[in-house]
C-alpha positions as a Markdown table, in Angstrom:
| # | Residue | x | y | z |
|---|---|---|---|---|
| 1 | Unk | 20.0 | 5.6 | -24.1 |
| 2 | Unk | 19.0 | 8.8 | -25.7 |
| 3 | Unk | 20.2 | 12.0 | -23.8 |
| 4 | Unk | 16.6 | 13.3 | -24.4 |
| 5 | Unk | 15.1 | 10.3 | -22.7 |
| 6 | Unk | 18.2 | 10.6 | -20.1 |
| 7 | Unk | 17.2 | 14.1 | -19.1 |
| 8 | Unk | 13.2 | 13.3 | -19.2 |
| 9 | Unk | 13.5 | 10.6 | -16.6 |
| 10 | Unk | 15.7 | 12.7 | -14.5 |
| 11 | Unk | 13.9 | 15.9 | -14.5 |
| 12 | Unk | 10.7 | 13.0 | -13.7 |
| 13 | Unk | 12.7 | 11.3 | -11.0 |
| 14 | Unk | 13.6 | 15.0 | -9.4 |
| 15 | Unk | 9.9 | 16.2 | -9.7 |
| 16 | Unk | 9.5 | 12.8 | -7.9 |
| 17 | Unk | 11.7 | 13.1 | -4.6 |
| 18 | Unk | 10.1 | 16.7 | -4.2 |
| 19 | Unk | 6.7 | 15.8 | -3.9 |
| 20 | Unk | 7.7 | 13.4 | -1.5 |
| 21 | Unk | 9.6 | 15.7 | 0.5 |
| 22 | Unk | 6.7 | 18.2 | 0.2 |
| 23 | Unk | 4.3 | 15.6 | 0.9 |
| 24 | Unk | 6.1 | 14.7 | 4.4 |
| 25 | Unk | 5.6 | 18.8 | 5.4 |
| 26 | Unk | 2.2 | 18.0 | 4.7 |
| 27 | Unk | 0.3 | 18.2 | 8.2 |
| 28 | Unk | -2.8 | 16.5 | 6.5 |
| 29 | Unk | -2.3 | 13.8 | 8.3 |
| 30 | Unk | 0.7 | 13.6 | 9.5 |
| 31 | Unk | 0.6 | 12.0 | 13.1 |
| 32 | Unk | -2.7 | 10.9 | 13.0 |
| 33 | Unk | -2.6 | 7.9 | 11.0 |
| 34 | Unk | 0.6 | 6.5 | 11.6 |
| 35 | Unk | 2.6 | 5.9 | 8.4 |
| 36 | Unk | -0.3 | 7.3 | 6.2 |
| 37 | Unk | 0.5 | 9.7 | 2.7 |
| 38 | Unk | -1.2 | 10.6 | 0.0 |
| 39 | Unk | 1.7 | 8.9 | -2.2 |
| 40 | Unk | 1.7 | 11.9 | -4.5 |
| 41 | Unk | 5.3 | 11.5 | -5.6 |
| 42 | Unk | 3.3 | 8.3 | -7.3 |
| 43 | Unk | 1.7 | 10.5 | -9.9 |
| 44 | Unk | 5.2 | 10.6 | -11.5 |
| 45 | Unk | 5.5 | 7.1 | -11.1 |
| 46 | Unk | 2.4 | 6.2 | -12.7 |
| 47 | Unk | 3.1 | 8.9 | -15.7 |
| 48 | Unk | 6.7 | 7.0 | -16.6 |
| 49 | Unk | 4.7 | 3.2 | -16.4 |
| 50 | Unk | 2.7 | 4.6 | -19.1 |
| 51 | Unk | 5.1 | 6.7 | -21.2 |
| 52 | Unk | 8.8 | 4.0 | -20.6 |
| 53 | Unk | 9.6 | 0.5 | -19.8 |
| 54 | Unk | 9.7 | -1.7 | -16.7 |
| 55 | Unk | 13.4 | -0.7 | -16.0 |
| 56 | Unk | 13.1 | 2.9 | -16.4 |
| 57 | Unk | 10.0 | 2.8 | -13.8 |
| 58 | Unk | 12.1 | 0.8 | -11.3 |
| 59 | Unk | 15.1 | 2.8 | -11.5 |
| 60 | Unk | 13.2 | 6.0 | -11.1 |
| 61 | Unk | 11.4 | 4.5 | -8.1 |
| 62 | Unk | 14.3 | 3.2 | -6.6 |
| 63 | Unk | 16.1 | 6.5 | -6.9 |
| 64 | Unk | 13.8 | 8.3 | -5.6 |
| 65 | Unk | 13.3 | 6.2 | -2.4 |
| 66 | Unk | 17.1 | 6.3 | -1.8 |
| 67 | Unk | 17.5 | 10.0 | -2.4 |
| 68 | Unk | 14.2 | 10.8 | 0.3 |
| 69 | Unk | 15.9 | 8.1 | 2.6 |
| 70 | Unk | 19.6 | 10.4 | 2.2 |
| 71 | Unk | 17.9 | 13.6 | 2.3 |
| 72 | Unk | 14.8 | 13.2 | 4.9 |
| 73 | Unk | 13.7 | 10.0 | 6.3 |
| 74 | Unk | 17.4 | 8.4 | 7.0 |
| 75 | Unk | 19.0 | 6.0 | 4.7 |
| 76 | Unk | 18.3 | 2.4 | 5.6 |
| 77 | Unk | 15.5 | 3.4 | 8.5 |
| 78 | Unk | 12.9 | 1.4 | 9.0 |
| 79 | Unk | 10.8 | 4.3 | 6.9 |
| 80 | Unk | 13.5 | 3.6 | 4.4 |
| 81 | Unk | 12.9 | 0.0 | 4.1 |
| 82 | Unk | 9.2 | 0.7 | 4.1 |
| 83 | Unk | 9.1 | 2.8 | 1.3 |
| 84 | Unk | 11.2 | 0.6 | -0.7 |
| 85 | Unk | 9.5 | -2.7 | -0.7 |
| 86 | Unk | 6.0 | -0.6 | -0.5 |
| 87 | Unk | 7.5 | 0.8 | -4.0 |
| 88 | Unk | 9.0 | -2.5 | -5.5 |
| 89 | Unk | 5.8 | -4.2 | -4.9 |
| 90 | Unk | 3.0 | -1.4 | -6.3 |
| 91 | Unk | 5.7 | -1.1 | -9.2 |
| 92 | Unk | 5.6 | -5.0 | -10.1 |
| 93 | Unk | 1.7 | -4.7 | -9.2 |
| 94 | Unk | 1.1 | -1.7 | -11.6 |
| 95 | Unk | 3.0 | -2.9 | -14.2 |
| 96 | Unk | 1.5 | -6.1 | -14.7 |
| 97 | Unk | -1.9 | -5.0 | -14.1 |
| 98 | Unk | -0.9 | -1.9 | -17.1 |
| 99 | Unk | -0.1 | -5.0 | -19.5 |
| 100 | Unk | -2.3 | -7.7 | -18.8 |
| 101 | Unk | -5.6 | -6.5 | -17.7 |
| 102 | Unk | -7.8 | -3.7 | -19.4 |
| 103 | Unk | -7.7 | -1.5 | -16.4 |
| 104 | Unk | -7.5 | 2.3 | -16.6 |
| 105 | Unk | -4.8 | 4.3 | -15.0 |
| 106 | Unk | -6.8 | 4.7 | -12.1 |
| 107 | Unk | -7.2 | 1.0 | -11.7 |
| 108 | Unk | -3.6 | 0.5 | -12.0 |
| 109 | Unk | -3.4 | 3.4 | -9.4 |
| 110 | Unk | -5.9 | 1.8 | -6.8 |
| 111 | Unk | -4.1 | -1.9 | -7.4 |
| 112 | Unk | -0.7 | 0.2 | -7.0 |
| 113 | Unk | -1.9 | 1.7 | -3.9 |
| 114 | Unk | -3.0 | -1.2 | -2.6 |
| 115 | Unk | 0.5 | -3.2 | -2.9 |
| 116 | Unk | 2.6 | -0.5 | -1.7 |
| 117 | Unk | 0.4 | -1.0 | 1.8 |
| 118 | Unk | 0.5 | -4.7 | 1.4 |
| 119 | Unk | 4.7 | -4.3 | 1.5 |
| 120 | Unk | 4.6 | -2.0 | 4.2 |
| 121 | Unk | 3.1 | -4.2 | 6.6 |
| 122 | Unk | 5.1 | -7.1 | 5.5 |
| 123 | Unk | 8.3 | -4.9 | 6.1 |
| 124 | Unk | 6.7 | -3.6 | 9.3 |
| 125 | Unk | 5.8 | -7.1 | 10.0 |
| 126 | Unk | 9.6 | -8.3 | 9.2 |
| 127 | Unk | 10.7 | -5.1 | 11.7 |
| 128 | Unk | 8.6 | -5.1 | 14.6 |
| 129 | Unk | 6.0 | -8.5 | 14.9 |
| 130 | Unk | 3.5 | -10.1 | 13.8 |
| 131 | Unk | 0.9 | -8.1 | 15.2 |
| 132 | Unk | 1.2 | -5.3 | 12.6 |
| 133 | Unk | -1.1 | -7.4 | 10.5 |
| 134 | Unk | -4.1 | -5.9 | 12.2 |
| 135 | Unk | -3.2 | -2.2 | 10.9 |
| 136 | Unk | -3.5 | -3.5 | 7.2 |
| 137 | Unk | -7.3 | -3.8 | 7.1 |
| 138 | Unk | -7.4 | 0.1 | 8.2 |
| 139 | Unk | -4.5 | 0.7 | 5.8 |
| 140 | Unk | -6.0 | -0.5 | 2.8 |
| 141 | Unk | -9.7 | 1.2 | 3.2 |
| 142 | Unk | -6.8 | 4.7 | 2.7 |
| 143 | Unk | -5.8 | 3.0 | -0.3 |
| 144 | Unk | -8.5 | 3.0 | -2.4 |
| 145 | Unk | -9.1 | 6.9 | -2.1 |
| 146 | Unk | -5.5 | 7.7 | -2.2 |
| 147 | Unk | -5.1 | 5.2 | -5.2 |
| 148 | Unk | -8.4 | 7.3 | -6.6 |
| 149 | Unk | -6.6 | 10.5 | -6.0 |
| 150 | Unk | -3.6 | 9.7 | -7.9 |
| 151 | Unk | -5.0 | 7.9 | -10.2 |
| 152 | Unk | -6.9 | 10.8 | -11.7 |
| 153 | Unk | -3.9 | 13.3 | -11.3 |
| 154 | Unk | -1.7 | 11.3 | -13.6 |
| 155 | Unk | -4.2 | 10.7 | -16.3 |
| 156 | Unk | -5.0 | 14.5 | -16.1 |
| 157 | Unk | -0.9 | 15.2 | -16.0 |
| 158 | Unk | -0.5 | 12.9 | -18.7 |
| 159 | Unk | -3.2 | 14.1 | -21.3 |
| 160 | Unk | -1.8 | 17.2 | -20.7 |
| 161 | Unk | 1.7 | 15.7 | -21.7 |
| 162 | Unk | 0.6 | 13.8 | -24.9 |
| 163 | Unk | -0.9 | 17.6 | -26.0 |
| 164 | Unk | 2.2 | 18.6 | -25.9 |
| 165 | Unk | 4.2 | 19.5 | -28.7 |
| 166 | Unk | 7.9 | 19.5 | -26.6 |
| 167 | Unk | 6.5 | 15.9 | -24.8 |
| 168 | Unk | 5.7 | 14.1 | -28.3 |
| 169 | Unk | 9.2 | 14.9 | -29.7 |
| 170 | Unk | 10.8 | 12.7 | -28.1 |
């Protein structure tokens, strides 16, 4: 691997864990809707689908859930462990729907936003009980705006990108 591409993905993967971080300061909605974030640390995710490979999207996302987990919400917490198969699924989900189907980034973004809630309640399923099934209903009517939302931030971020002289030398 190119150092170019090297220092690309990680300056990507830092942008990444500090909007997450950021996002978690965010009083928005923090406390009133258990569990519930805009996702916008998925804006960089959805940029490096489009722009690198599967594995480079997977690492990145991995990454960045262990580095939140070591630096805010406690390596292998229950948070942790939400976040990560919420991640691993919307990544499978958003790649396949990017190669396969005809659907715009904010497609992939709504479908992406709309996995990462479907492994969250599994995991919260696996971690507390089978009740947690009822939150997923009012979990997913978030997803579709939140999926929106980011949606149309990363195919704003990344026209910007492809303008750019610096971004198309790769």
């Amino acid at each position: 691997m190119e150092i170019k591409k090297i220092s690309r993905l990680a300056m990507l993967l830092a942008i990444s864990v500090t909007l997450n971080i950021i996002e978690s300061f965010l009083p928005i909605f923090n406390g009133y809707i258990p569990g519930f974030k805009i996702g916008l640390a998925n804006i960089v995710i959805l940029i490096v689908i489009y722009v690198y490979n599967f594995k480079d999207v997977l690492i990145i996302s991995i990454l960045r859930v262990f580095l939140v987990g070591i630096l805010r919400t406690g390596l292998f917490s229950p948070s942790f462990f939400f976040s990560l198969s919420g991640s691993i699924l919307s990544i499978i989900t958003m790649y396949l729907a990017k190669k396969y189907t005809k659907l715009s980034i904010i497609g992939v973004s709504i479908l992406g936003s709309i996995s990462h809630t479907i492994g969250q309640i599994i995991m919260a399923i696996i971690f507390y009980n089978l009740n947690m099934i009822y939150y997923m209903a009012f979990a997913l009517i978030f997803s579709i705006p939140t999926g929106i939302l980011i949606g149309f931030l990363a195919k704003e971020i990344k026209k910007t990108l492809d303008t750019s002289i610096e971004w198309q030398n790769n």
